[in-house]
C-alpha atoms as one frame of an Amber mdcrd trajectory, in Angstrom:
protein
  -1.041  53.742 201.622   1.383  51.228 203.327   4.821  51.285 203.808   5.174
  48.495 201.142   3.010  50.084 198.463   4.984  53.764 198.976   8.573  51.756
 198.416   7.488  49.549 195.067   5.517  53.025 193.717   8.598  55.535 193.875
  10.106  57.912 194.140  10.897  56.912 197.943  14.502  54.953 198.074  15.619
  53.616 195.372  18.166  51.066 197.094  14.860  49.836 198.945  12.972  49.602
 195.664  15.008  47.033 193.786  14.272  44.748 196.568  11.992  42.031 195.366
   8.625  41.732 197.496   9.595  38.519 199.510  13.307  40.081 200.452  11.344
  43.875 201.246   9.329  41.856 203.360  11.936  40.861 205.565  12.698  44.971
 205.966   9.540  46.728 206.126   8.368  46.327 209.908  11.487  47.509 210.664
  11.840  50.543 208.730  10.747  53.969 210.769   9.576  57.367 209.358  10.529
  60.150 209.855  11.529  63.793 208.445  14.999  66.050 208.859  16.124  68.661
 208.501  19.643  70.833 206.972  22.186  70.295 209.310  20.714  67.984 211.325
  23.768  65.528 212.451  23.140  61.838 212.817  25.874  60.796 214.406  29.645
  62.190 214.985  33.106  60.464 214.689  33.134  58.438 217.642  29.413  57.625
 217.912  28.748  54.199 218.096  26.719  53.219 215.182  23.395  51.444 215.388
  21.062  52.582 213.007  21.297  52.808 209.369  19.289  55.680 207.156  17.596
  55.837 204.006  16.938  59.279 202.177  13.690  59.516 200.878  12.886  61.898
 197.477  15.140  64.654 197.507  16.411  64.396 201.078  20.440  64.992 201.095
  22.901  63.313 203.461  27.005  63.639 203.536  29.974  62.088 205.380  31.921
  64.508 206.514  35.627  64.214 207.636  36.056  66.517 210.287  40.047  68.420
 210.097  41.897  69.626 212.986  41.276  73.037 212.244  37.879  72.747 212.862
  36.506  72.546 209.315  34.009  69.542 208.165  35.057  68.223 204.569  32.295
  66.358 202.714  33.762  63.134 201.281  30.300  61.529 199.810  27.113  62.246
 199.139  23.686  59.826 199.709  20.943  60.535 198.160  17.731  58.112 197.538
  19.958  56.190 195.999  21.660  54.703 198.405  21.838  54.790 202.197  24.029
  55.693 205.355  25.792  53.613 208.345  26.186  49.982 208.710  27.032  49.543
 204.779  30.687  48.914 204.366  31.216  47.805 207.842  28.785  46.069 209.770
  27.650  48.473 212.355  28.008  49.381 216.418  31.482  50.334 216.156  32.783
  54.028 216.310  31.828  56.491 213.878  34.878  57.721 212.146  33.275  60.975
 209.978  30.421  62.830 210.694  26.466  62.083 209.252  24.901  65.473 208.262
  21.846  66.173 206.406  22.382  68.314 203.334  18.944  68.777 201.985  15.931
  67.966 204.255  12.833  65.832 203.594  11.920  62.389 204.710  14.064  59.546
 206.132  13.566  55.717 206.676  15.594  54.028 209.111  15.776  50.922 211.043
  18.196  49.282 213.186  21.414  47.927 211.498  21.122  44.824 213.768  17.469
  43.984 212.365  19.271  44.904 208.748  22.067  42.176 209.672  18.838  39.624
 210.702  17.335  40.362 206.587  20.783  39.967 205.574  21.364  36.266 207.121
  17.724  35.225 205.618  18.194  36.556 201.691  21.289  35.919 199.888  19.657
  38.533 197.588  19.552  41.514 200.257  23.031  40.574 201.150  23.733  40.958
 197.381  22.247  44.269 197.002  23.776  45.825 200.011  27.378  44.501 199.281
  27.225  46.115 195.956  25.760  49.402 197.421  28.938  48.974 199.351  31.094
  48.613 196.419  29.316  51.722 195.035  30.021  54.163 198.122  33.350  53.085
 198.000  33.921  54.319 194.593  32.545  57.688 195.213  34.775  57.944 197.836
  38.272  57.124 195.706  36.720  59.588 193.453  36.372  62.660 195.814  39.770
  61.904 196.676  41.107  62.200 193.321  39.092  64.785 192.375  39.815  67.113
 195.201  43.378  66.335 194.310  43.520  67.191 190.717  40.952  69.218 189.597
  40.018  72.701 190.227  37.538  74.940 192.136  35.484  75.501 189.700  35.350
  71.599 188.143  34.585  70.748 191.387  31.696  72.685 192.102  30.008  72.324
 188.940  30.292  68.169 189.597  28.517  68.949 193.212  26.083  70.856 191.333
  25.450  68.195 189.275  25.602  66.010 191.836  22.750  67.580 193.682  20.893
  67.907 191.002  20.922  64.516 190.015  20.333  62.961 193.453  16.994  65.626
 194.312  15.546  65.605 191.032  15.700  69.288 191.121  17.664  72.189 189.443
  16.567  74.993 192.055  18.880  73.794 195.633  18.715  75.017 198.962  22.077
  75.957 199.323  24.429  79.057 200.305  27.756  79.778 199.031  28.858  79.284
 203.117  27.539  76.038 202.620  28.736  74.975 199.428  32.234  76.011 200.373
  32.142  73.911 203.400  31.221  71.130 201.267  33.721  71.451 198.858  36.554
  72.486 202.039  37.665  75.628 200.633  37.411  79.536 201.364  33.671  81.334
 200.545  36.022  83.580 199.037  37.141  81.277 196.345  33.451  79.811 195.570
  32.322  83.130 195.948  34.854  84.336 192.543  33.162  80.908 191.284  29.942
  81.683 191.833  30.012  85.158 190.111  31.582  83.724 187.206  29.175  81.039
 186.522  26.383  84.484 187.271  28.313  85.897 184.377  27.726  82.970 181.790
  24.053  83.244 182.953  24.639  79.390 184.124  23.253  80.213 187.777  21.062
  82.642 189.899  21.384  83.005 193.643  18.328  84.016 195.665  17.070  84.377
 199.488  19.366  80.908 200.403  18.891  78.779 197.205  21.137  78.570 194.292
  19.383  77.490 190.782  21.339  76.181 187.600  19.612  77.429 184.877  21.450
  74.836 181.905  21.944  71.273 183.704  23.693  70.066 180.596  25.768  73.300
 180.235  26.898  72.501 183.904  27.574  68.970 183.550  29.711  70.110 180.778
  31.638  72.320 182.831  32.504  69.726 185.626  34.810  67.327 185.767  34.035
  63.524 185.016  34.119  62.291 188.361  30.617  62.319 188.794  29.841  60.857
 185.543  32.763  57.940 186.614  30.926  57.656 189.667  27.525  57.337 188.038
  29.273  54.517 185.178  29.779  52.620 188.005  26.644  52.527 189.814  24.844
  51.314 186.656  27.427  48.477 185.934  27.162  47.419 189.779  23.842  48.329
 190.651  21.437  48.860 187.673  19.034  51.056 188.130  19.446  52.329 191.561
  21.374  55.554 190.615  18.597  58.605 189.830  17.467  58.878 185.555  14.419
  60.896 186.373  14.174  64.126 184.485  15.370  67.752 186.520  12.513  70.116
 187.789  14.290  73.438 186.837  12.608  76.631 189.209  10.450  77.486 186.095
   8.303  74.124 186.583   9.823  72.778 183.046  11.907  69.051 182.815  15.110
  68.929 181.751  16.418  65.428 180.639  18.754  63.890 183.119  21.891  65.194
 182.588  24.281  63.680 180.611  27.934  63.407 181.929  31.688  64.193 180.225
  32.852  60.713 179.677  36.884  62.368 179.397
């Protein structure tokens, strides 16, 4: 199937797939496959960047702010709803956080200058990407607020939710060394988490993955940053942000979450 077909069929990227068919055109012999995998780093503060990436399906990328005391805070998440590098600036300058793949599964990318050519030909692909921009940028105030004000345990039920959202999938490849490092805190502290969410039966832990076994009951226990977050995506960019149904490990759908709005 081509390249073309694969993007208008879903689910591939959905930034990509609310291109119209003259504007993808512009995009499409540009775009390179490829797969990733966890941890795999992209680029590191300092990089120069020149290529910008789309996740694919469930594929899982962060920025990462790296601290002087070595540790690696996440500050965003991209999922196929978006994309990474080149958005809010224009590219080939210095990298100022990290690119690391969360989840892995397949890519696109392309070069950001052959993105900046597409951009100068469609006022509409300029459009799109500006308001991706606008998007990313509001996920990032968010994380900042929310890491400020709300606790440990608010904050990893909204990455939960997060994830969930973004992969389609209730059942995550995910440690509690690697959760922690997301979040920036002590495994000791999303370890007590952890065992209390065990307790309310709202999570199992097995062999490297974590699964949530209520999606709703989690979403209810987060915060509503990610729900803010989400508000805004649809009122910017309708339709881009994930509404497909959550795989939970037993094979059975659960409706897309639904977000505290307080």
């Amino acid at each position: 199937m081509a390249l073309a077909e694969r993007l208008a069929d879903a689910p591939v990227n959905n930034l990509l797939r609310v291109l119209r068919p003259t504007d993808l055109a512009l995009i499409e012999p540009h775009l390179s496959q490829g797969e990733v995998k966890a941890g795999d780093v992209l680029y590191e503060p300092g990089d120069d960047v020149k290529r910008v990436f789309f996740p694919c399906d469930a594929t899982l990328l962060a920025f990462r702010v790296m601290l002087a005391d070595g540790r690696a805070v996440e500050t965003a998440l991209v999922g196929r709803e978006g994309a990474l590098a080149g958005i809010v600036s224009q590219g080939r300058l210095p990298a100022y956080s990290r690119a690391e793949v969360q989840f892995g599964g397949p890519l696109l990318s392309m070069e950001i200058e052959a993105l900046d050519q597409a951009k100068l030909k469609s006022a509409a692909i300029r459009n799109v990407f500006a308001r991706y921009a606008d998007c990313l940028m509001a996920q990032v105030f968010q994380s900042v607020a929310c890491n400020a004000a709300h606790s440990i345990e608010q904050r990893t039920a909204k990455w939960l939710v997060s994830a969930m959202e973004r992969t389609g999938d209730a059942s995550l490849p995910l440690t509690q060394d690697h959760l922690a490092g997301m979040l920036g805190v002590g495994r000791s502290y999303v370890s007590r988490v952890i065992q209390t969410l065990k307790q309310r039966n709202l999570v199992e832990t097995r062999r490297g993955r974590l699964t949530v076994n209520d999606p709703t009951a989690m979403a209810e226990l987060s915060c509503a940053c990610q729900s803010a977050v989400r508000h805004h995506f649809d009122e910017v960019l309708s339709g881009v942000y994930p509404e497909e149904p959550i795989r939970g490990a037993n094979g059975v759908m659960h409706p897309a979450v639904a977000m505290r709005e307080d």
